[in-house]
MARBA-3410 file (N, C-alpha, C, O; in Angstrom, 1 decimal):
87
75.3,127.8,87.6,76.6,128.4,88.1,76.3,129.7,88.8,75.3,130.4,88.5 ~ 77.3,130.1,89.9,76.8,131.2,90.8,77.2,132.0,89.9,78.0,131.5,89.1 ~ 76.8,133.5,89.5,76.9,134.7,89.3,77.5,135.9,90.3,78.1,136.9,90.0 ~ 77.0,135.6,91.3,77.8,136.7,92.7,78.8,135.8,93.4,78.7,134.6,93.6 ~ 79.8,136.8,93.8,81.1,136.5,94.4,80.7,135.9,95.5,81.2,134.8,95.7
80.2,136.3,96.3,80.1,135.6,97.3,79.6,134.0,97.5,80.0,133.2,98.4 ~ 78.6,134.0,96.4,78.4,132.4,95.9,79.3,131.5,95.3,79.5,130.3,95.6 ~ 79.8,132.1,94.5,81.2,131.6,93.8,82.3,131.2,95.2,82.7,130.0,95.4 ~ 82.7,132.3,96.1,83.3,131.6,97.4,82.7,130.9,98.0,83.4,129.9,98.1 ~ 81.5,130.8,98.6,80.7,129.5,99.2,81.1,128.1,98.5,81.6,127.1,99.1
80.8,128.1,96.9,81.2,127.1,96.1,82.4,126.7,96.0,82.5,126.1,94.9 ~ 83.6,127.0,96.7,84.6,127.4,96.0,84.8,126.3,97.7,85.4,125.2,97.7 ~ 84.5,126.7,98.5,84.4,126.5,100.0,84.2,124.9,100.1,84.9,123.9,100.4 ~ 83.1,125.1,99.7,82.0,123.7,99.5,83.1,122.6,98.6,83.6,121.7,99.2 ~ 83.4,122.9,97.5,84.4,121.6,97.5,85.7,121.4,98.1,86.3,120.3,98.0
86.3,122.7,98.9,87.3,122.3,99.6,87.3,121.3,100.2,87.9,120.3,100.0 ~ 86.3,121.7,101.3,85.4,120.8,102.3,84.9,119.4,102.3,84.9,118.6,103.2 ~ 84.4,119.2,101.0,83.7,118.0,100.2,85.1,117.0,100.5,85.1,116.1,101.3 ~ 86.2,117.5,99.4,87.3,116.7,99.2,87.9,116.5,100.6,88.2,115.3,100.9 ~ 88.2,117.5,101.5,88.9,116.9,103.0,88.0,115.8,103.8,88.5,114.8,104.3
86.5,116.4,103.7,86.0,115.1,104.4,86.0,114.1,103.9,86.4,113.1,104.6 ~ 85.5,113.8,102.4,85.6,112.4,101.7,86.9,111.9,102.1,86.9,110.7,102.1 ~ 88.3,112.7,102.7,89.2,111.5,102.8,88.7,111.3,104.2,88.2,110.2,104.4 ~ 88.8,112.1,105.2,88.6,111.6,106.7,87.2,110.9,107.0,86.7,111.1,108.1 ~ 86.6,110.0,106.1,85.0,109.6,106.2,85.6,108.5,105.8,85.5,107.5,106.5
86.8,108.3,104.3,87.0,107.5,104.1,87.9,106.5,105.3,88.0,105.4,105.6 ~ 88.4,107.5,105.7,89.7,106.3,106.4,89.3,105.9,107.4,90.0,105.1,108.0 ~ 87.7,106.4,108.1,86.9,105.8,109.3,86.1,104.7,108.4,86.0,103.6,108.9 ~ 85.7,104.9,107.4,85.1,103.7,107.2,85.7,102.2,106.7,85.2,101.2,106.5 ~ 87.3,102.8,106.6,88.0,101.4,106.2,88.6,101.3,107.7,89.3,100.2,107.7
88.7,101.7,108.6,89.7,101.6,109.9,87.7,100.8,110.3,87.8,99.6,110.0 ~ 87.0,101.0,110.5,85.8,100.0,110.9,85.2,98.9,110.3,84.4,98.1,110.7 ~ 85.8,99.0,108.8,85.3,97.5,108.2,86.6,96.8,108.8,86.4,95.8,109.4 ~ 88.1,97.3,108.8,88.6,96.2,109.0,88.4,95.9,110.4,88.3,94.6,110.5 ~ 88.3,96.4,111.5,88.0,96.0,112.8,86.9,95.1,113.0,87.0,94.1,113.8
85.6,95.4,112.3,84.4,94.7,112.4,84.8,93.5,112.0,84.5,92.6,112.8 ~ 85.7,93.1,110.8,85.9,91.8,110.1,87.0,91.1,111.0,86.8,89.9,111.2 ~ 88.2,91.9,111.6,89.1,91.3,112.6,88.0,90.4,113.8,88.0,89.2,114.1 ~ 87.1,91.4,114.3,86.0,90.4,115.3,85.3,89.3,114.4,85.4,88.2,114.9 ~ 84.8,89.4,113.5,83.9,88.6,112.9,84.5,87.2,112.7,83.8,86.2,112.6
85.8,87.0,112.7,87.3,86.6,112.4,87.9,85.7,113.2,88.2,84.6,113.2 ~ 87.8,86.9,114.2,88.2,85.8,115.7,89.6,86.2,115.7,90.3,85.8,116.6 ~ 90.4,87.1,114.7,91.5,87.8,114.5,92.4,88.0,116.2,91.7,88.5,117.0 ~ 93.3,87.7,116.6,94.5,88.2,117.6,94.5,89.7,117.6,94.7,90.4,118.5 ~ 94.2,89.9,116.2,94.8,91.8,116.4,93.3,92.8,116.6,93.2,94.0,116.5
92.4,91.7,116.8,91.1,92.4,116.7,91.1,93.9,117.6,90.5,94.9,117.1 ~ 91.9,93.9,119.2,91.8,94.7,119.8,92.7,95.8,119.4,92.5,96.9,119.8 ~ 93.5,95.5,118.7,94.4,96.9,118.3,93.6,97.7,117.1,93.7,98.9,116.9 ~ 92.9,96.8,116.2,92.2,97.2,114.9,91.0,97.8,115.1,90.3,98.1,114.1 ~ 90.5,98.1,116.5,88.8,98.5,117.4,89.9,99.9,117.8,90.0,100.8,117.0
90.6,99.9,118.8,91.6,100.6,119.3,91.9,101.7,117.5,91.4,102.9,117.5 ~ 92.3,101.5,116.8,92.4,102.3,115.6,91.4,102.8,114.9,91.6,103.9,114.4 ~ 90.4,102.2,114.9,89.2,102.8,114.1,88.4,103.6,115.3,87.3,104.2,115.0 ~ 89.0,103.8,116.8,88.0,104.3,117.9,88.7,105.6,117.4,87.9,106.6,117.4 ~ 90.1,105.9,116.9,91.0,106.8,116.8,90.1,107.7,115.8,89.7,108.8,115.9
90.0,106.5,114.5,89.5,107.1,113.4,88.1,108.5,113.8,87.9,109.7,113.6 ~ 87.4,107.1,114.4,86.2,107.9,114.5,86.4,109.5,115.7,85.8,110.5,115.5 ~ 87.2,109.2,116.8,87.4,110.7,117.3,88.2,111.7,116.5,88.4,112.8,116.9 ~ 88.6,111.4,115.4,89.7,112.3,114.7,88.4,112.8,114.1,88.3,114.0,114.0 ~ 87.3,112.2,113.8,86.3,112.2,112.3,85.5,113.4,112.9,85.2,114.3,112.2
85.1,113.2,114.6,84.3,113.9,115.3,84.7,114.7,115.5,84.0,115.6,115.9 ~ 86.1,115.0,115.4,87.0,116.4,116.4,87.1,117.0,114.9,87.5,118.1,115.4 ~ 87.1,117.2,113.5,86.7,117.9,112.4,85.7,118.0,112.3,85.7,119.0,111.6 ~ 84.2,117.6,112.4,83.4,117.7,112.3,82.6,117.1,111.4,81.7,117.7,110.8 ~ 82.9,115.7,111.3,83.0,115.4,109.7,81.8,114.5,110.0,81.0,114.3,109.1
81.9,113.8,111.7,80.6,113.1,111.8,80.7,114.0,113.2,81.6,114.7,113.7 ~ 78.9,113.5,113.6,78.8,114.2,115.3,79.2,113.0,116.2,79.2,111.8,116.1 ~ 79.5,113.8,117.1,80.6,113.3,118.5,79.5,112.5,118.8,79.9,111.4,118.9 ~ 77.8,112.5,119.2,77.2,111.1,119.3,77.7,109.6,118.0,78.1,108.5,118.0 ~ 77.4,110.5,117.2,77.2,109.4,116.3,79.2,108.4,116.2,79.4,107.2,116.0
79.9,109.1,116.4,81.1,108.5,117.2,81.2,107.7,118.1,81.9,106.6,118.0 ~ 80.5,108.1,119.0,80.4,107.7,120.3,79.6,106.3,120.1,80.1,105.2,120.5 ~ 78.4,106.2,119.4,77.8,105.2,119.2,78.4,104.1,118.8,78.3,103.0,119.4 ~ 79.0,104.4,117.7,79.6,103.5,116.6,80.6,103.0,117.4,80.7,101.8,117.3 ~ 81.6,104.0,118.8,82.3,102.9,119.2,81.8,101.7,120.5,82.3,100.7,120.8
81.0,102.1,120.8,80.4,101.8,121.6,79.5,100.2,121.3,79.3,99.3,122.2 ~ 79.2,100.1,120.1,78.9,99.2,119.2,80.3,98.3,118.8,80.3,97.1,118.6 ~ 81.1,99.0,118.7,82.2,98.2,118.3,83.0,97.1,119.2,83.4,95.9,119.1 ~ 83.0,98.3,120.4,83.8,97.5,121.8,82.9,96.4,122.2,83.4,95.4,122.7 ~ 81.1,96.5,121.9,80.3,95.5,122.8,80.5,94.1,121.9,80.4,92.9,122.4
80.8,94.5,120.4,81.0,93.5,119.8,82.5,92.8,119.7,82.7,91.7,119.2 ~ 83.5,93.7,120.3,84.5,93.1,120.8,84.9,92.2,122.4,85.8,91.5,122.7 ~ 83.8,92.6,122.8,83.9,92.0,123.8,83.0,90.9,124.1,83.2,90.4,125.2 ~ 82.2,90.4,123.4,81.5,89.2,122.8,81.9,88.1,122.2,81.4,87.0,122.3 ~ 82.8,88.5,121.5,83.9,87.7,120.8,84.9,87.1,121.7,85.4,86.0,121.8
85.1,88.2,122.4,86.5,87.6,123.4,85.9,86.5,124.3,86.5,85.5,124.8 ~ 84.5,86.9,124.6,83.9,86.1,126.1,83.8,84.7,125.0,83.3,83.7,125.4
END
């Protein structure tokens, strides 16, 4: 356990932080299982469920929660696999 205040605020920081991103990590990673599974599926709503989880992941990038490549990637992976499906 910290002893100086200023560590005690860092710690104090640190799970603020922890708890906000655990929700915004979580809701990108269920807005991309379900999109992955709508393609895998052959799903009608596939393109609105890629379309949502692209949301997720720029919301995730624009807090800082993941990096704006690693966004980028993931959608970029997602679209190619939506659009494989469609062809």
């Amino acid at each position: 356990m910290a002893n100086i205040k200023s560590a005690e605020k860092r710690n104090r920081q640190r799970l603020k932080r922890e708890a906000r991103n655990r929700v915004i990590r979580g809701r990108t990673r269920t807005a991309l299982k379900k999109a992955r599974l709508a393609i895998a599926n052959g799903d009608p709503n596939a393109a609105e469920l890629v379309r949502l989880a692209e949301r997720a992941l720029d919301r995730a990038a624009a807090k800082g929660v993941i990096h704006r490549n690693n966004a980028a990637r993931r959608k970029s992976r997602l679209y190619r696999a939506l659009q494989k499906a469609l062809a």
